[in-house]
FIMI-872089 format. One record per residue (C-alpha): residue number from 1; y, z, x; chain. Coordinates in steps of 0.02 Angstrom, whole numbers, always signed. Layout:
N
@n = NUM Y = Y Z = Z X = X chain = A
...
END
This chain:
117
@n = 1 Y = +0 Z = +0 X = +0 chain = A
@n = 2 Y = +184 Z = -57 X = +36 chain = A
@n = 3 Y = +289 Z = +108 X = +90 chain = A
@n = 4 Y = +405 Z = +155 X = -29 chain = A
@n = 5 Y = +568 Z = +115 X = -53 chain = A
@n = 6 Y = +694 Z = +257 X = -24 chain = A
@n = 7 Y = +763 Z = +244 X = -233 chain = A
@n = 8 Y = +566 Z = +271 X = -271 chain = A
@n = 9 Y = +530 Z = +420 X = -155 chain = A
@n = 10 Y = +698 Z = +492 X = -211 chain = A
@n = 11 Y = +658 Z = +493 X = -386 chain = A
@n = 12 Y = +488 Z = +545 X = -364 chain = A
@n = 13 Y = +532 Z = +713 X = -245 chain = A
@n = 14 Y = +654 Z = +762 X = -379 chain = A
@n = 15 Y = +542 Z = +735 X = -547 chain = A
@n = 16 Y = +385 Z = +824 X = -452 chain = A
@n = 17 Y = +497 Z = +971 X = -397 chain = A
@n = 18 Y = +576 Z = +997 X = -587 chain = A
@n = 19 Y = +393 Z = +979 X = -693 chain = A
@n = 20 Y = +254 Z = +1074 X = -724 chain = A
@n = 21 Y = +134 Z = +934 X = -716 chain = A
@n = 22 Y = +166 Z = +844 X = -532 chain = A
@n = 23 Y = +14 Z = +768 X = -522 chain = A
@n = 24 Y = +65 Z = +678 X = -690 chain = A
@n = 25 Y = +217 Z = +583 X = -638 chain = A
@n = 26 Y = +208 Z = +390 X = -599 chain = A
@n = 27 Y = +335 Z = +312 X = -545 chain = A
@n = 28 Y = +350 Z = +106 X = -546 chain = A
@n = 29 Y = +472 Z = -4 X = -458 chain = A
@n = 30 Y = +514 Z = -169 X = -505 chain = A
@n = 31 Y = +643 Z = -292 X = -417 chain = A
@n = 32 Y = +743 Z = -418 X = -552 chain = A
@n = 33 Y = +878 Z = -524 X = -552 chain = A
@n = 34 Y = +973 Z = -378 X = -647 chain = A
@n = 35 Y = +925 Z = -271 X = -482 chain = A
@n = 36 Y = +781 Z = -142 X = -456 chain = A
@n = 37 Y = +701 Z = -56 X = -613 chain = A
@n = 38 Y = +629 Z = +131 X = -604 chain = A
@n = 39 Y = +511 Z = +162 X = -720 chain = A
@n = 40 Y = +450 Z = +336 X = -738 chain = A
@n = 41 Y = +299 Z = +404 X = -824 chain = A
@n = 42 Y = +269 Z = +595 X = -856 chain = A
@n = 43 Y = +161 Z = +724 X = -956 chain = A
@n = 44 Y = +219 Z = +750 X = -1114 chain = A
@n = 45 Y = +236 Z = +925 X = -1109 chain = A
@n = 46 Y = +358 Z = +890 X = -951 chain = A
@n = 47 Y = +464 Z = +779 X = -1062 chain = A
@n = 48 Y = +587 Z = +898 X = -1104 chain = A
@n = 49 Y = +621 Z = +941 X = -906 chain = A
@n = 50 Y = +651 Z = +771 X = -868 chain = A
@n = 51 Y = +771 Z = +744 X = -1031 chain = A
@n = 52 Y = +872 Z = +904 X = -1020 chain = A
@n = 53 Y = +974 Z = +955 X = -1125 chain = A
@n = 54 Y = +1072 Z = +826 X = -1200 chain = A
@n = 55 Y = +1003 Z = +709 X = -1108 chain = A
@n = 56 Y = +1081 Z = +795 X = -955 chain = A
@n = 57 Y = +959 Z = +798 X = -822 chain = A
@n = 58 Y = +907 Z = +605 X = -853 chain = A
@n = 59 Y = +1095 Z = +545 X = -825 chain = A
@n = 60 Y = +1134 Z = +650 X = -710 chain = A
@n = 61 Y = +952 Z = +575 X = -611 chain = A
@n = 62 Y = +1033 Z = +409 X = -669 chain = A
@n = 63 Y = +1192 Z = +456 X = -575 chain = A
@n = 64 Y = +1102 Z = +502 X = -408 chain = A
@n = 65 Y = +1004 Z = +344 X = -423 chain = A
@n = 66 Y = +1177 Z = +235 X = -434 chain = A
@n = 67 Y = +1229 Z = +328 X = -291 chain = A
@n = 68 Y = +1065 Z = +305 X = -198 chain = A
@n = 69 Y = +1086 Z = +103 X = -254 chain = A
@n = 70 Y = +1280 Z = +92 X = -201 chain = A
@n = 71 Y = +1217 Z = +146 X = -32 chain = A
@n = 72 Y = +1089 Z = +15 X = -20 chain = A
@n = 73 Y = +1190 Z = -138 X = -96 chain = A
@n = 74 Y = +1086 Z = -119 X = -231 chain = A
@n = 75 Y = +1094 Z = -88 X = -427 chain = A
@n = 76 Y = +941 Z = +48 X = -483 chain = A
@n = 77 Y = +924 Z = +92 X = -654 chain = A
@n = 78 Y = +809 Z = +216 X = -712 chain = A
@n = 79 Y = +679 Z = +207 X = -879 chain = A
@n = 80 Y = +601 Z = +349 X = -935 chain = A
@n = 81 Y = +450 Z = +296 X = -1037 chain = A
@n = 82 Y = +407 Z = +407 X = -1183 chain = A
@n = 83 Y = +215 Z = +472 X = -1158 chain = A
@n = 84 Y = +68 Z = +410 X = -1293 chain = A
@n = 85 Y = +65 Z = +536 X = -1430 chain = A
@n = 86 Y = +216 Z = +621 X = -1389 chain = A
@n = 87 Y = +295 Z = +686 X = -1550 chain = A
@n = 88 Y = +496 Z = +730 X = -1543 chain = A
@n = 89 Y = +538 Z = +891 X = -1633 chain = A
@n = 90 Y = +633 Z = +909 X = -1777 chain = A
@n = 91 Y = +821 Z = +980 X = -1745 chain = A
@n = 92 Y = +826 Z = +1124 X = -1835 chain = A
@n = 93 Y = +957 Z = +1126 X = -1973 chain = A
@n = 94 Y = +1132 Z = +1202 X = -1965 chain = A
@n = 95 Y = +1180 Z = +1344 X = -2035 chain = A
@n = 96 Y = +1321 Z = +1257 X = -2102 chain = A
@n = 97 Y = +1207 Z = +1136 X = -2181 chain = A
@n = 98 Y = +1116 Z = +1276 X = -2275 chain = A
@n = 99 Y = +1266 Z = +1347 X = -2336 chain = A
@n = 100 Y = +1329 Z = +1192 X = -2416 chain = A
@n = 101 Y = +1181 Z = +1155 X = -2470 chain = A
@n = 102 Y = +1180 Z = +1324 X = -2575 chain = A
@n = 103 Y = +1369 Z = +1299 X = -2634 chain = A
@n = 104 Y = +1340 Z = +1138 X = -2694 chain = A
@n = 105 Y = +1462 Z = +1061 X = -2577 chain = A
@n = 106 Y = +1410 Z = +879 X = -2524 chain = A
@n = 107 Y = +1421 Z = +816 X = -2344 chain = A
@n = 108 Y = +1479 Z = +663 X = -2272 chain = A
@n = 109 Y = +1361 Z = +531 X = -2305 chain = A
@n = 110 Y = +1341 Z = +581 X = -2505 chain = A
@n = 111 Y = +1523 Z = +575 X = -2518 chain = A
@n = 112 Y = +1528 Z = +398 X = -2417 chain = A
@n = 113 Y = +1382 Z = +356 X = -2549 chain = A
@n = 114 Y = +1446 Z = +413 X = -2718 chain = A
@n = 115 Y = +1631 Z = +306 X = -2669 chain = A
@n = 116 Y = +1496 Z = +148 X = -2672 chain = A
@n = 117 Y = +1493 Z = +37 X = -2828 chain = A
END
């Protein structure tokens, strides 16, 4: 095997130092027109660790990878592939959302609804 390029390695040290699962993480690079393509597998129960909050930790890997790419004349962009049989939580309601829902006060989108003919 090819060694890897310095974007892959970087992504890889960082993923397998933040999951639970390190043995689980793939990592694939692919070289485009568009520039190189990360594409990173994980367990599903490591899904969360890699998304963050927010989506914080997976932009802010983006961000490092940009850097990593500026460095190396390069454009990297990072995919995060969501794991067979992964199932995203609900968001648990707003309190806010219960209350008007016991008032009898309507939110946005049945207001935006009952103004259409």
């Amino acid at each position: 095997m090819a060694k890897k390029e310095l974007d892959q390695e970087f992504v890889e040290y960082i993923v397998k130092t933040i999951v639970d699962h390190p043995d689980d993480v793939k990592i694939n690079r692919e070289i485009d027109e568009m520039g190189v393509l990360i594409t990173l597998d994980v367990n599903p129960e490591d899904m969360g660790i890699v998304i963050g909050r927010k989506g914080g930790t997976a932009r802010a890997l983006r961000n490092l990878l940009k850097v990593v790419g500026a460095r190396n004349n390069a454009r990297v962009n990072l995919k995060i592939n969501e794991p067979e049989g992964s199932k995203r939580k609900e968001r648990p309601r707003k309190e806010a959302e219960d209350k008007d829902e016991q008032t009898g006060k309507k939110n946005l989108d049945e207001v935006v609804e009952d103004l259409k003919i």
